[in-house]
Phi, psi and omega in degrees: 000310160327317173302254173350325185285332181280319197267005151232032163293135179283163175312312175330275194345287215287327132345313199271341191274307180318309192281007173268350184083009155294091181310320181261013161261313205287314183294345169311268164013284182288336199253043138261303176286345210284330170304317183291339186255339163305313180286332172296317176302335194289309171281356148313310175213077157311346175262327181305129163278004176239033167323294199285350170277339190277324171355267187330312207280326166302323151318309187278291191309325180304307203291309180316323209224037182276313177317314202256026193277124190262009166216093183317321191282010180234031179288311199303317209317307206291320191284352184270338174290347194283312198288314162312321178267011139315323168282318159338272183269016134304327140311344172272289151341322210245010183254341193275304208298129169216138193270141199216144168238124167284136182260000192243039183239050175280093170252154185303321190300284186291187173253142149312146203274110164314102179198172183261130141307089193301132169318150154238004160276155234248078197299298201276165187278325216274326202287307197292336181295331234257324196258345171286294179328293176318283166330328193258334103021256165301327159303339177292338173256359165262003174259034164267169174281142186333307217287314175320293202304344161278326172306283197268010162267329167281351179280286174324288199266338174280301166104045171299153149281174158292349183280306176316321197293306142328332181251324186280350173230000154060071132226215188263166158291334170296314166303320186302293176306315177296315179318307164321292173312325166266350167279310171316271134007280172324311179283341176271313156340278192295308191301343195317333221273342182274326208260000000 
């Protein structure tokens, strides 16, 4: 019975209960958001094989740092700052990493390993403009000033409203709108020569 009584609680509600250390508001919490930050990580980075893992690590920080959210009613705001700078810095990470295979890595245990050596020349013309652009791409928005690159990854890539966006980065609409528009502006700028 108990239970039922959380799941017809407004979000406010179970946010203000969550920071009393109530465990069935907070567990309430999670298994409400939990579809919505799997899908912004799934549209953010669709390629990424650890969705469920940044899921998860967003989901414990909120339950870790819910105490220090000082107005519930910005609990989406807040969570979309968590889930965006997860991606940050997943995106970081994942620009470090370069997947490496031993070709000299044969034990008596295992079979040998079978495999092909992928080409890194551009067979079809249209696939390499096409995995180039995408790059020249992403370095572009990641050579933006912060405040732009959040702006137009949640605009872009999230599909925020300005309004939404405003509250996840606590400024105005106005700032916002702008912020895009000079993010915008950069990009077509830095991209002409690609574009």
């Amino acid at each position: 019975m108990a239970t039922l009584q959380y799941k017809k609680m407004s979000l406010e509600e179970l946010v203000v209960l969550s920071q009393q250390d109530d465990f069935k508001a907070l567990e309430e919490l999670i298994r409400r958001e939990q579809k919505n930050v799997y899908a912004a990580f799934s549209y953010l980075n669709p390629k990424s094989g650890n969705i469920a893992d940044l899921t998860q690590e967003a989901l414990l920080r909120v339950a870790k740092n819910i105490q220090n959210l000082k107005n519930p009613k910005l609990f989406k705001s807040w969570l979309n700052q968590i889930v965006t700078n997860l991606f940050y810095d997943e995106l970081r990470k994942s620009q470090r990493k370069v997947d490496t295979i031993s070709l000299d890595d044969e034990t008596p245990d295992t079979p040998p390993i079978k495999f092909m050596l992928t080409d890194k020349k551009c067979k079809p013309p249209e696939k390499c403009v096409s995995a180039e652009l995408e790059k020249f791409i992403k370095n572009a928005i990641n050579a933006l000033p912060e405040q732009f690159r959040i702006a137009i990854v949640l605009r872009e890539f999230q599909g925020l409203s300005y309004e939404e966006i405003a509250k996840a980065t606590h400024s105005s609409i106005g700032t916002v709108k702008s912020r895009i528009a000079r993010a915008r502006g950069k990009l077509q700028e830095d991209l002409k020569a690609y574009i």
